[in-house]
Structures are given as structure tokens and as C-alpha cells.
TIFI-427503 format. One record per residue (C-alpha): y, x, z. Coordinates in Angstrom, 2 decimals. Last residue first. Example, Ala and Ser with C-alpha at 12.3 -4.5 7.8 and 13.67 -1.06 7.14 Angstrom:
2
+---------+---------+---------+
|       y |       x |       z |
+---------+---------+---------+
|   -1.06 |   13.67 |    7.14 |
|   -4.50 |   12.30 |    7.80 |
+---------+---------+---------+
END
This chain:
185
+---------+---------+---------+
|       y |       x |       z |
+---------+---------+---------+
|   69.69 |  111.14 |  -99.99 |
|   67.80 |  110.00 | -103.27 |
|   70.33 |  107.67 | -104.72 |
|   72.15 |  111.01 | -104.98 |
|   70.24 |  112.01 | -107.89 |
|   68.12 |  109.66 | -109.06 |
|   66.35 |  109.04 | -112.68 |
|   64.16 |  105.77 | -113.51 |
|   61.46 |  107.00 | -115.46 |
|   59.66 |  104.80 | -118.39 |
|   62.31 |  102.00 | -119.12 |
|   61.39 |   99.44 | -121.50 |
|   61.02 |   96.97 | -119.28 |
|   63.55 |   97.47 | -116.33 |
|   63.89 |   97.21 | -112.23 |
|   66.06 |   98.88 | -109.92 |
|   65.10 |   99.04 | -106.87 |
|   65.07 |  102.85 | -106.34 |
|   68.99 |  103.08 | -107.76 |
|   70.04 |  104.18 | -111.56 |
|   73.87 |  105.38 | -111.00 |
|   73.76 |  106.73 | -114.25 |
|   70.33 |  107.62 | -116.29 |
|   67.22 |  105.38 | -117.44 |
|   65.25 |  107.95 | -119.15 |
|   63.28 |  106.81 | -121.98 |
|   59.90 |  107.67 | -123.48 |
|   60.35 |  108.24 | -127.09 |
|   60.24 |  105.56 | -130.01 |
|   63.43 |  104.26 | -128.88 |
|   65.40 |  101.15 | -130.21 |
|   63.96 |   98.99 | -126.89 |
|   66.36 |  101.59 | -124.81 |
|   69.33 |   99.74 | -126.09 |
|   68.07 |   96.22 | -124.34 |
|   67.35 |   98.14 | -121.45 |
|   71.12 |   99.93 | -121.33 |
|   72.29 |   96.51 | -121.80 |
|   72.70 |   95.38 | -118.61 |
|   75.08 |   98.09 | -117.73 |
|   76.09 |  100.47 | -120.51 |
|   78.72 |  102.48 | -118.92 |
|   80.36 |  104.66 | -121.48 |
|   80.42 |  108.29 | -119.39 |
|   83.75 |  109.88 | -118.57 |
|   83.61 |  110.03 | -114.76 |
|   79.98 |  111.88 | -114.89 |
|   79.40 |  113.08 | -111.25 |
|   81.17 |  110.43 | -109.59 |
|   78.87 |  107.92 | -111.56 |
|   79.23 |  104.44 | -113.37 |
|   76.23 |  102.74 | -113.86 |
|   73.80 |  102.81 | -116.34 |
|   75.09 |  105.73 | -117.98 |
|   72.97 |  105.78 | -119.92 |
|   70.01 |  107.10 | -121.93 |
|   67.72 |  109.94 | -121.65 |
|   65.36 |  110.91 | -123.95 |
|   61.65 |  111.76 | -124.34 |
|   59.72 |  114.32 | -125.43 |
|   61.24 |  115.64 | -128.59 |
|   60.26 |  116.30 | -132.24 |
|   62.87 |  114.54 | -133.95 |
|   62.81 |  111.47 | -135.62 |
|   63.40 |  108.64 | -132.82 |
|   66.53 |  110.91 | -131.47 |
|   68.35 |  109.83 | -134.98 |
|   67.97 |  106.04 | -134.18 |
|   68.30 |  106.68 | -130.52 |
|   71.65 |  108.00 | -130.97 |
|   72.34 |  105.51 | -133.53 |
|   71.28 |  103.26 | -130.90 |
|   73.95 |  104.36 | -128.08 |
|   73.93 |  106.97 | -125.46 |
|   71.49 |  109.44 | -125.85 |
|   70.62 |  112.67 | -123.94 |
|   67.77 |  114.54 | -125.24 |
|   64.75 |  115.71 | -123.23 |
|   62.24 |  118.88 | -124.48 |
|   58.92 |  119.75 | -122.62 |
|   57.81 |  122.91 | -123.36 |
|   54.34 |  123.85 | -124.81 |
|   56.05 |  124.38 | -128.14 |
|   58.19 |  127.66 | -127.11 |
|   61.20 |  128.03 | -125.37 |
|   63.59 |  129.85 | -128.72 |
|   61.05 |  128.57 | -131.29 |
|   61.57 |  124.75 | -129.69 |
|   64.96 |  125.32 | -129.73 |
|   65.32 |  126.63 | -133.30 |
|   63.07 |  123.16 | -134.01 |
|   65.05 |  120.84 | -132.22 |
|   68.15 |  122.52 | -133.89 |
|   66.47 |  122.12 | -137.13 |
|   65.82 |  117.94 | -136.79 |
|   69.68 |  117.24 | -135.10 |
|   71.20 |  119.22 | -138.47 |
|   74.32 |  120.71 | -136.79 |
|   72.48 |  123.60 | -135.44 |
|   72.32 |  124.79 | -131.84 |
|   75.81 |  123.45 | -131.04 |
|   74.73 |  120.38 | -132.03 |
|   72.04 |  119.93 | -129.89 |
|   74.57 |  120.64 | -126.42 |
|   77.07 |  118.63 | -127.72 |
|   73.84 |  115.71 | -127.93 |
|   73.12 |  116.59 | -124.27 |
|   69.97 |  119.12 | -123.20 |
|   66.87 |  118.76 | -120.83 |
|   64.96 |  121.03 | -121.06 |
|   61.11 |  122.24 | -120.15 |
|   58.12 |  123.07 | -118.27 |
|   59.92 |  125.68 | -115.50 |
|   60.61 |  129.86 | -115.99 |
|   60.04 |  130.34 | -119.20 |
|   62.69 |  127.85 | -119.96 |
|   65.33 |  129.81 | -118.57 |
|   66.81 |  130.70 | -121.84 |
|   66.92 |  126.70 | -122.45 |
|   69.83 |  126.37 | -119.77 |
|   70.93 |  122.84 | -120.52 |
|   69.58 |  120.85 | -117.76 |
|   65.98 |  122.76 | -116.42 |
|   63.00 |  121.07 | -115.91 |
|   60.36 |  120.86 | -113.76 |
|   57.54 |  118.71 | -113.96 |
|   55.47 |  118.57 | -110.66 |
|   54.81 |  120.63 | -108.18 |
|   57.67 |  121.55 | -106.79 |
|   57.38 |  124.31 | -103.69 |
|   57.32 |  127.43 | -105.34 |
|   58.43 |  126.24 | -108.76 |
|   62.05 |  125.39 | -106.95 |
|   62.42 |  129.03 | -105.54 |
|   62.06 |  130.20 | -109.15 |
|   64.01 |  127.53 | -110.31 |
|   66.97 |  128.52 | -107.86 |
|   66.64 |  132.17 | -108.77 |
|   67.37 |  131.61 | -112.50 |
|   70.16 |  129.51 | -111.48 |
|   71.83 |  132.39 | -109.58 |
|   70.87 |  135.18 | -112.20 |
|   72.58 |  132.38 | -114.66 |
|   75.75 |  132.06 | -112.65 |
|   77.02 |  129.09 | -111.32 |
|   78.46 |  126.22 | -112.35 |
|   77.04 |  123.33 | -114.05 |
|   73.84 |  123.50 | -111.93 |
|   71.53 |  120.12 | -113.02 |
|   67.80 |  120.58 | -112.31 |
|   65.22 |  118.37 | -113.61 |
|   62.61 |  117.46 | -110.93 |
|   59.90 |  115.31 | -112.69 |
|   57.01 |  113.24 | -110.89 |
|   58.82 |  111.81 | -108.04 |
|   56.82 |  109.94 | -105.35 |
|   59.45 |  109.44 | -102.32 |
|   58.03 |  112.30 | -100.57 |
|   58.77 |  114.78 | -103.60 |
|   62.12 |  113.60 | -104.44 |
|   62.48 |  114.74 | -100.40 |
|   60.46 |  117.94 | -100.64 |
|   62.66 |  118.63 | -103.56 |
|   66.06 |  117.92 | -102.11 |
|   65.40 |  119.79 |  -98.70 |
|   64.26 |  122.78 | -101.10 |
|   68.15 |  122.58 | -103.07 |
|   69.71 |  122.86 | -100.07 |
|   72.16 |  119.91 |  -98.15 |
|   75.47 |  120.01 |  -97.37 |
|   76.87 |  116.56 |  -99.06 |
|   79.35 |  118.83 | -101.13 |
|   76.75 |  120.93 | -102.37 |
|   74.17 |  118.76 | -103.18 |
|   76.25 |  116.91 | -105.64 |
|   77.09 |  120.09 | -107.11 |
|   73.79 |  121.28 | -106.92 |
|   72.67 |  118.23 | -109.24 |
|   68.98 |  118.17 | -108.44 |
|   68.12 |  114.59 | -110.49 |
|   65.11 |  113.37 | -109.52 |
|   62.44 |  111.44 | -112.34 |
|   60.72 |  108.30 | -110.48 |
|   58.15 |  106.75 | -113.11 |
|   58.23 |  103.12 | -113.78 |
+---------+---------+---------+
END
């Protein structure tokens, strides 16, 4: 299993520490994809954050819900609101958003039950993310799926993204990246 670090800035915020400290930790501990998560600021201040990010991450970078700023990591990572808000047909909002960032990017999808999965398995995306494993302080509402969550992830024909309070020693089998936030501090 892959390690895939979570830079929520909230997170980050209220335990002091800078966005750079993050990656150079994710980075020591072996992860291969940095997305980052910024739910509140600005876009000028988000677009400055990746571009401080790309200077010192060298691996996958991707940006949570902000596809305009695609140009400036590999890729997105958007929720299923977040899909149907570009169209409400799941298979032509993947490919506005693909137009909009262009094909080279790297696209995730959120997913939280099979018939998520089910229609995530026909759309042009690179792998999804699926949880909440574990319940989180940053996502209070999310269905905790527990021991299941591996079981579920069997369903997809896409990489998956064990997400939710997923810890280092946590072990599944049809899991590809295990993501961390605050795990990682």
C-alpha cells in the first residue's frame, strides 16, 4: 500500500504547523501523493500554496476541489456534490472536467457506498476515494464504514483511497493508498 497525505490547512492550522513542514514530513515517511485540502481561503491564497508546494513536493500533487488550479499540480480530487454540480450526468461532468484541466491530469472521486463505486467504475477517472474509515474531526458528518470499507472497496475497478481516520498500521487488501492527514504529525 501506497501512503497518499492529506494537507488539510485547517488541520494544520490549529496544530501550528506550515504547509512546507507538512510536505517534507509526508515526504520522509514515503508518501507518493500530496493532495491539498484548503476549505477556506481565497483562491490567490491557494494558488500560492501549490506553487510553494511544487517547489519542494515531488511527487503527485493534487488539489481538493479547486479544478481551475489544475495547471498548477497533476490533478483533482473532487466529492460526488462536487461532480454533480458540474453536470448531473456523472460520465459528462468527468468529461467537462477533464476539458476544463486537461487529459494529462489526474482525476479522484470521492465514494462512499457501492452504488457509488458502481457508477465511479464507468467513468473516466483515476482512482477514488472511499470512507470514512474512521470517524474524523475534520469530517463530523461522514457514514463510518469501519471494517467494511475493504470489503466495499472490492466493488471498484479504480485504484482506491482508503480515507477517514486511516492510521500508518493499518492494513487492507484491496486498498491501494492509505491517506493521512493528521496521522502524519
Amino acid at each position: 500500500m501506497q501512503l497518499y497525505a492529506l494537507c488539510d490547512i485547517d488541520t494544520l492550522r490549529q496544530k501550528g504547523i506550515d504547509i512546507l513542514s507538512f510536505a517534507k514530513q509526508a515526504k520522509s515517511l514515503g508518501a507518493q501523493v500530496l493532495q491539498y485540502r484548503n476549505k477556506h481561503s481565497d483562491i490567490a491564497t491557494i494558488k500560492a500554496d501549490l506553487i510553494a508546494l511544487r517547489q519542494v513536493w515531488e511527487g503527485f500533487l493534487i488539489v481538493n476541489d479547486h479544478y481551475e488550479l489544475a495547471q498548477f499540480c497533476d490533478g483533482v480530487h473532487i466529492g460526488q456534490e462536487d461532480l454533480y454540480a458540474i453536470d448531473r450526468d456523472p460520465s459528462r461532468a468527468i468529461k467537462i472536467l477533464k476539458m476544463a484541466i486537461g487529459e494529462d491530469k489526474i482525476i479522484g472521486l470521492s465514494t462512499h457506498n457501492i452504488e457509488e463505486i458502481t457508477i465511479a467504475n464507468h467513468l473516466n477517472i483515476n482512482y477514488i476515494g472511499l470512507g470514512a474509515y474512521r470517524a474524523t474531526s475534520t469530517k463530523s458528518d461522514a457514514k463510518v464504514l469501519g471494517k467494511h470499507l475493504d470489503e466495499i472497496a472490492s466493488h471498484s475497478k479504480h485504484p482506491v483511497a482508503a480515507i477517514g481516520g486511516v492510521k500508518l498500521d493499518d492494513e487492507f487488501q484491496h486498498i491501494t493508498y492509505r491517506v493521512i492527514g493528521s496521522g502524519l504529525l
